[in-house]
C-alpha positions in Angstrom: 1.4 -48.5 -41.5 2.6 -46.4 -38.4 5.6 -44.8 -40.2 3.3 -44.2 -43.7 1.0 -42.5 -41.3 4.0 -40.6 -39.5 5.8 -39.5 -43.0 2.1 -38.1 -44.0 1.5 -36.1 -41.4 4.6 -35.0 -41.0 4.0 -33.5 -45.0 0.6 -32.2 -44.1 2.3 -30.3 -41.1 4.4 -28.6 -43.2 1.7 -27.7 -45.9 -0.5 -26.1 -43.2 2.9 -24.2 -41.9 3.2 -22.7 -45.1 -0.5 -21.7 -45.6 -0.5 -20.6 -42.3 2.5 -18.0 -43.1 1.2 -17.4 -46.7 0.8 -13.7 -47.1 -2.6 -14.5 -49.3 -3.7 -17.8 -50.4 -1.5 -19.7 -52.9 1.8 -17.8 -51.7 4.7 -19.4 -50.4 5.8 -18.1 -47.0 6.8 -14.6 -47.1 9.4 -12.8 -44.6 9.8 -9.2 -43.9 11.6 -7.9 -46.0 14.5 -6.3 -43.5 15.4 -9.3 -42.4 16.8 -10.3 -45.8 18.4 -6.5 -46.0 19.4 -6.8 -42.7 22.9 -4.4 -42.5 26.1 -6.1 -40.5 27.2 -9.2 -39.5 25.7 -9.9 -36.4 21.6 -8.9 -38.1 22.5 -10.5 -40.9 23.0 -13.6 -38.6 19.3 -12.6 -36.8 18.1 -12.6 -40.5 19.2 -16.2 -41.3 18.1 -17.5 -38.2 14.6 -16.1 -37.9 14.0 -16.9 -41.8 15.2 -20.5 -40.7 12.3 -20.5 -38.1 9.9 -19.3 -40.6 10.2 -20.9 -43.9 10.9 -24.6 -41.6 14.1 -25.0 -43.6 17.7 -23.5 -43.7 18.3 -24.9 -46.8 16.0 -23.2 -48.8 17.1 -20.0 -47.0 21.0 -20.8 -47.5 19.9 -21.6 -51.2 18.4 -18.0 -51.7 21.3 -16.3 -49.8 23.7 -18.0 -52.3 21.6 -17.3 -55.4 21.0 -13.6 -53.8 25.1 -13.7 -53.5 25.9 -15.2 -57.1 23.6 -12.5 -58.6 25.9 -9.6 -57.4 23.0 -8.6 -54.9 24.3 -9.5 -51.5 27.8 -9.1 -50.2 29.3 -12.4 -49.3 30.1 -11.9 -46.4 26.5 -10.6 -45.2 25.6 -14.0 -46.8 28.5 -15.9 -44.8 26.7 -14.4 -41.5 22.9 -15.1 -42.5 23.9 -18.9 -43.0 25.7 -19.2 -40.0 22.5 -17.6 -38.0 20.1 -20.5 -40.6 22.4 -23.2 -38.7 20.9 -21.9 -35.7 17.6 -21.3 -36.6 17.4 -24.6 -38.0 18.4 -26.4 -34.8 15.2 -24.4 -33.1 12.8 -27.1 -34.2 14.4 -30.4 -33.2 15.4 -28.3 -29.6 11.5 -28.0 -29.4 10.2 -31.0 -30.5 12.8 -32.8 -28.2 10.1 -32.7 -25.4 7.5 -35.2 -24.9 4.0 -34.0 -26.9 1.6 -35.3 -25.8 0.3 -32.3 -23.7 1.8 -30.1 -25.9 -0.6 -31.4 -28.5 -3.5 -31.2 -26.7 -3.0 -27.7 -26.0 -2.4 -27.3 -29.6 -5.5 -28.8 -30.5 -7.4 -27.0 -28.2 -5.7 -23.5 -29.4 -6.3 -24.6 -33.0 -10.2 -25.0 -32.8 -10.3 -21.9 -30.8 -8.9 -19.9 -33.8 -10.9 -21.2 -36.0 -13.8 -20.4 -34.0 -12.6 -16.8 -33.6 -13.8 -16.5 -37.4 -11.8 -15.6 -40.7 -9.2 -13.5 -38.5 -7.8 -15.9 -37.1 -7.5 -18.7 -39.5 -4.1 -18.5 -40.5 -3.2 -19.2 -36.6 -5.1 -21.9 -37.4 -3.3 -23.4 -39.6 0.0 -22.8 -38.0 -1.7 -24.7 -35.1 -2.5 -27.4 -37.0 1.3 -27.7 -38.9 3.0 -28.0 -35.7 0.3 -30.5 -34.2 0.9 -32.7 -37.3 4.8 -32.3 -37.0 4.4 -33.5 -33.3 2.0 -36.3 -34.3 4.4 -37.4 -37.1 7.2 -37.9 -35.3 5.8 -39.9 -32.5 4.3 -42.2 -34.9 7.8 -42.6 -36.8 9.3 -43.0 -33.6 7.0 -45.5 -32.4 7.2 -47.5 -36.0 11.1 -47.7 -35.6 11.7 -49.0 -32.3 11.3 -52.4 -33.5 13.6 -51.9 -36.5 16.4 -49.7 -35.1 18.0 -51.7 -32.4 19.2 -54.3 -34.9 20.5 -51.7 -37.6 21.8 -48.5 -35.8 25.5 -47.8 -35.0 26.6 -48.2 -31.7 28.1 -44.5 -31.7 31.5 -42.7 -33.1 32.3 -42.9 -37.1 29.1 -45.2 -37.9 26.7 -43.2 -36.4 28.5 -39.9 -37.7 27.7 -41.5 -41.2 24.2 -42.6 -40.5 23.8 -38.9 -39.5 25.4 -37.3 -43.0 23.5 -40.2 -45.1 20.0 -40.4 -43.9 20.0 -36.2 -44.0 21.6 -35.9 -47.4 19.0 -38.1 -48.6 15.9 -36.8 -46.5 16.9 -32.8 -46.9 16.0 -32.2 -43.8 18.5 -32.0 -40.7 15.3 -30.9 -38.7 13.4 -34.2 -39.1 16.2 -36.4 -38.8 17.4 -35.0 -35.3 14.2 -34.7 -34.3 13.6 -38.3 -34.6 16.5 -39.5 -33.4 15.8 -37.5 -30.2 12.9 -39.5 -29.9 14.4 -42.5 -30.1 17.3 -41.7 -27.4 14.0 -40.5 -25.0 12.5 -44.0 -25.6 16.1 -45.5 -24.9 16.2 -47.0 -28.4 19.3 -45.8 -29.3 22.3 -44.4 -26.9 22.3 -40.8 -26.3 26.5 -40.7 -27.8 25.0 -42.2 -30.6 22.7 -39.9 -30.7 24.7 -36.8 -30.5 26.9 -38.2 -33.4 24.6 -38.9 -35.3 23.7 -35.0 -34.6 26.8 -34.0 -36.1 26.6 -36.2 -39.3 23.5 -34.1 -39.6 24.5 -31.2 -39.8 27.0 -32.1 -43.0 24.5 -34.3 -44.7 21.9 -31.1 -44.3 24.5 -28.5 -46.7 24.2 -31.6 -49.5 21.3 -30.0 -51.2 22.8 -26.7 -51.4 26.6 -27.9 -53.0 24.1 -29.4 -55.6 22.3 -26.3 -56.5 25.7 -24.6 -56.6 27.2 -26.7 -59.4 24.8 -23.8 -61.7 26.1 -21.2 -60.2 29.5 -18.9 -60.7 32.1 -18.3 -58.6 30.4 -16.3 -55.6 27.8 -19.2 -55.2 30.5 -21.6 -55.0 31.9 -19.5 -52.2 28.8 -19.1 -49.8 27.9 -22.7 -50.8 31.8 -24.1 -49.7 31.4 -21.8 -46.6 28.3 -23.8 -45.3 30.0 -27.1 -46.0 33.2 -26.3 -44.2 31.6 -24.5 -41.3 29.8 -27.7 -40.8 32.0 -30.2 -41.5 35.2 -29.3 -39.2 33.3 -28.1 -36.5 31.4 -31.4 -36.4 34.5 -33.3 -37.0 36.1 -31.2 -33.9 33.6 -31.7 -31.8 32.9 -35.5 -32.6 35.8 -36.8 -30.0 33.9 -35.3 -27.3 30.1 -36.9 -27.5 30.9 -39.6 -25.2 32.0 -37.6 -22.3 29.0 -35.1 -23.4 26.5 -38.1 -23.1 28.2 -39.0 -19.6 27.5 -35.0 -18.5 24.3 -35.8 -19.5 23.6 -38.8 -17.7 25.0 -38.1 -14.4 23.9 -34.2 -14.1 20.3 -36.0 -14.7 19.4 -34.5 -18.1 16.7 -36.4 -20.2 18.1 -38.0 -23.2 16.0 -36.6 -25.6 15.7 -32.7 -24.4 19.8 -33.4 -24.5 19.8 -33.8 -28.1 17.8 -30.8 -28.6 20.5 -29.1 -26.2 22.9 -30.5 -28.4 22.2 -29.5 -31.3 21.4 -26.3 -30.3 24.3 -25.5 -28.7 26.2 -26.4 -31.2 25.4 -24.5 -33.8 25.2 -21.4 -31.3 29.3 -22.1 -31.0 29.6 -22.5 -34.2 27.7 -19.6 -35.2 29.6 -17.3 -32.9 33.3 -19.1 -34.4 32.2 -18.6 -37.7 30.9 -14.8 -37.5 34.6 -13.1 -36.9 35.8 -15.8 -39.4 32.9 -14.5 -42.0 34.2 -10.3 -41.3 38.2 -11.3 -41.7 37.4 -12.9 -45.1 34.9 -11.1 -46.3 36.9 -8.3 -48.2 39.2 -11.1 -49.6 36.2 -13.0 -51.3 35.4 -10.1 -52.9 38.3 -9.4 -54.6 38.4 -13.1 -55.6 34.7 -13.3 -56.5 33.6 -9.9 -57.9 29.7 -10.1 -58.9 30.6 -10.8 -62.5 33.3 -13.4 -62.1 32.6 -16.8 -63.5 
């Protein structure tokens, strides 16, 4: 009953997100519109990352840079850099929600009916409030529902939890839920924090599943910036998985929480790969191009 209650209001948090960002009722969220036109690499990366933030999912941004690229409109390498900055925009909401809630929520629900008691103005605030008090509630019921269940059934850390990372997010489509939670249960001490941080990394390749489906329609420069999100995330996480049992022992002995380290984590991580994969995006950028002009099949 806890989890059913923690997958619904995780849902209703991200309704009232998007009607809170809705320009006018029965919108989806709307951005400004430079950050999609955002000129160079290094904006282009702002663009991704911010839009990331807003919309509450870098795969439906990544999706929309790659349709944007297949249609001819959007240079691929401008796209290359916006889904490198999503990667870090998506890892924003987990690095938040890594902190214990429950006085965050209260302070939520206090700002919440304060908006709404500020009149028609200030609704929309409102109803941002409310998304991100049902995201907080949501996960601490799901956490709470899974401590008995986990201990028996989650890997012990390296290549298992790696897997459990890619699986559960591939099937989920969302990296920002899934590392959320398993934050939560490394705070609680459910799970260990290398676990954890593998199961991090798994994430973030189980996360670009979504968008290599939604490429199989499109042509050859969709294929690209789809293929370019894949193998950004999969061999940095595959470099950096070696490492996350002498980043858990950092952790431990420089006194770090283990749940505000995941966020760390995962932040961090796609900050450095984000910064790897910009110079990366400008040298190939002319050669993708030539390979993939905007009619090529």
């Amino acid at each position: 009953m806890r989890a059913v209650l923690g997958f619904w209001a995780l849902g209703a948090g991200v309704v009232c997100l998007s009607r809170g960002l809705a320009r006018r009722r029965g919108a989806p969220p709307a951005a400004p519109r430079w950050l999609v036109r955002a000129p160079g690499f290094g904006a282009a990366a702002a663009a991704g990352a911010l839009l990331t933030v807003l919309l509450q999912s870098s795969s439906l941004v990544v999706i929309g840079l790659m349709t944007l690229a297949d249609a001819g409109s959007l240079p691929i390498g401008t796209a290359w850099a916006a889904v490198a900055g999503a990667n870090v925009g998506t890892a924003l909401v987990p690095e938040l929600l890594a902190w214990r809630p429950p006085a965050a929520a209260y302070v939520l629900a206090a700002a919440g009916a304060l908006a709404l008691a500020l009149g028609p103005r200030t609704r929309r605030a409102a109803w941002v409030v409310a998304g991100a008090l049902g995201l907080y509630l949501g996960l601490e019921l799901l956490g709470g529902a899974s401590r008995g269940v986990v201990p028996a059934v989650w890997p012990t850390g390296g290549w298992a939890a790696y897997g459990a990372g890619v699986v559960s997010t591939a099937a989920l489509f969302s990296s920002a839920v899934t590392v959320a939670v398993a934050a939560r249960l490394a705070r609680d001490g459910t799970i260990p924090l290398a676990a954890a941080l593998a199961f991090v990394l798994g994430a973030n390749v189980g996360t670009t599943a979504d968008v290599v489906a939604a490429s199989l329609a499109c042509r050859r420069r969709g294929r690209l910036v789809a293929g370019w999100h894949l193998a950004c995330n999969g061999i940095a996480s595959l470099v950096c998985l070696p490492w996350v049992g002498a980043l858990a022992g950092w952790a431990g002995r420089a006194g770090l929480p283990a749940g505000p380290a995941v966020g760390h984590f995962h932040l961090a991580f796609n900050l450095a790969m984000a910064l790897a994969a910009l110079p990366a995006a400008a040298a190939g950028a002319r050669r993708a191009e030539a390979w993939a002009p905007p009619r090529a099949r």
